[in-house]
C-alpha positions, 0 to 999 in steps of 0.5 A: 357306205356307212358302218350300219351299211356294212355290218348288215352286208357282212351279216346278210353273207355271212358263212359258217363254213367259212368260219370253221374253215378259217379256224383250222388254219388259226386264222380270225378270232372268236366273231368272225362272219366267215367272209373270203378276203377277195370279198373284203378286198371288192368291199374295201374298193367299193368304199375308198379310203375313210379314216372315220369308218375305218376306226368304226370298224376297228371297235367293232369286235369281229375279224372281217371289220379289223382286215377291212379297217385296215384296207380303208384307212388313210395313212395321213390320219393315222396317229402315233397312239392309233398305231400302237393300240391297233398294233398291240391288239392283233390276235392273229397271223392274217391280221398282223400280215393284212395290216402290214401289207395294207398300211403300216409299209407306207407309215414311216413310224411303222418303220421306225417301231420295228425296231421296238415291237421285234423285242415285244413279248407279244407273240403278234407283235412281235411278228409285226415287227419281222412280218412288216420286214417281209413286206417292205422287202417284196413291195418297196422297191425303193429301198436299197440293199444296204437298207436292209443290212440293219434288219440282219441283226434283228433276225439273228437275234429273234431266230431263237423264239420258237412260238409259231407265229413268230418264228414263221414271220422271222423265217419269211422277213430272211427269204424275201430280203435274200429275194430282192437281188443278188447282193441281198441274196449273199447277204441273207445266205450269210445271215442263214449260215450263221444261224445254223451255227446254233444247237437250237431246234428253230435256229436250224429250221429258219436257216434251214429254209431259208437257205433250201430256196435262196440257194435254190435254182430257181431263185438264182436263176431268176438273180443272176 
């Protein structure tokens, strides 16, 4: 399937409803076909991995090209440049966390860019940063406990911005490394409490949360 191919199957089912419905929910940009995800994903199993399509359809200025760019793209291709410029060009919450699950958790300069991209002043990228700490603590079971102590330090530090989209990503990157086991579990409790110790509204709100499910029963009766 060429990019001609697919831009004309996204025209054929596109769907207003969808769109309108997406915007309620700040997700998409201003094109955008109003296609589901669970379609996109079909799409993207039908076509494989395909770094020239997948860069074809990053240039394309609607949303469903970008998720599908990112669910095709093969990994050994990307280019440090690549990285950067799709990076500092997401416009939404779906796209950073699609991106993040879909490519950047298996590109080792992703990784290492958190440590960069957490001091952005660019509200998505800066969720980048926390959001692709979310992933790698749900999908990458490779990564030890102790790996994730240098993360702690970023989330301190990001608890005090109180844009939307930033501070739910910081928020979701604690609850999922206090997830992981028992000893990150402490630990991401410990990280939580301090945060509370601040007279600031989204210091109290990230800690707050994440502490009501990590010291749920629930979670840690699924730990112990």
């Amino acid at each position: 399937m060429d990019f001609k191919e697919v831009i004309a199957y996204f025209e054929e089912i596109s769907d207003d409803e969808v769109v309108n419905s997406n915007k309620r929910f700040a997700i998409g940009c201003e094109n955008s076909y109003g296609i589901r995800l669970p379609v996109i994903r079909k799409l993207a199993k039908e076509i494989g991995k395909d770094h020239d399509l997948a860069c074809e359809l990053w240039d394309h200025p609607y949303h469903e090209s970008h998720l599908l760019a990112t669910m095709i793209e093969e990994k050994e291709k990307v280019t440090f440049g690549q990285l950067n410029e799709w990076v500092n060009s997401f416009y939404s919450w779906d796209i950073v966390d699609q991106a993040c699950i879909n490519l950047l958790v298996d590109l080792p300069e992703a990784r290492e860019n958190i440590f960069v991209w957490c001091d952005s002043d660019r509200e998505f990228v800066k969720r980048t940063a926390f959001s692709l700490i979310a992933v790698i603590a749900v999908h990458d079971k490779k990564t030890s406990a102790e790996d994730f102590d240098k993360f702690f330090p970023l989330i301190k530090n990001a608890s005090f911005d109180n844009r939307n989209f930033v501070k739910k990503s910081v928020n979701w990157a604690l609850r999922q490394i206090g997830k992981r086991d028992i000893d990150c579990n402490k630990k991401a409790l410990d990280v939580a409490y301090e945060i509370s110790k601040n007279d600031d509204k989204t210091c109290r709100w990230i800690s707050s949360n994440a502490i009501r499910e990590l010291e749920s029963e629930k979670v840690q009766k699924k730990l112990s």
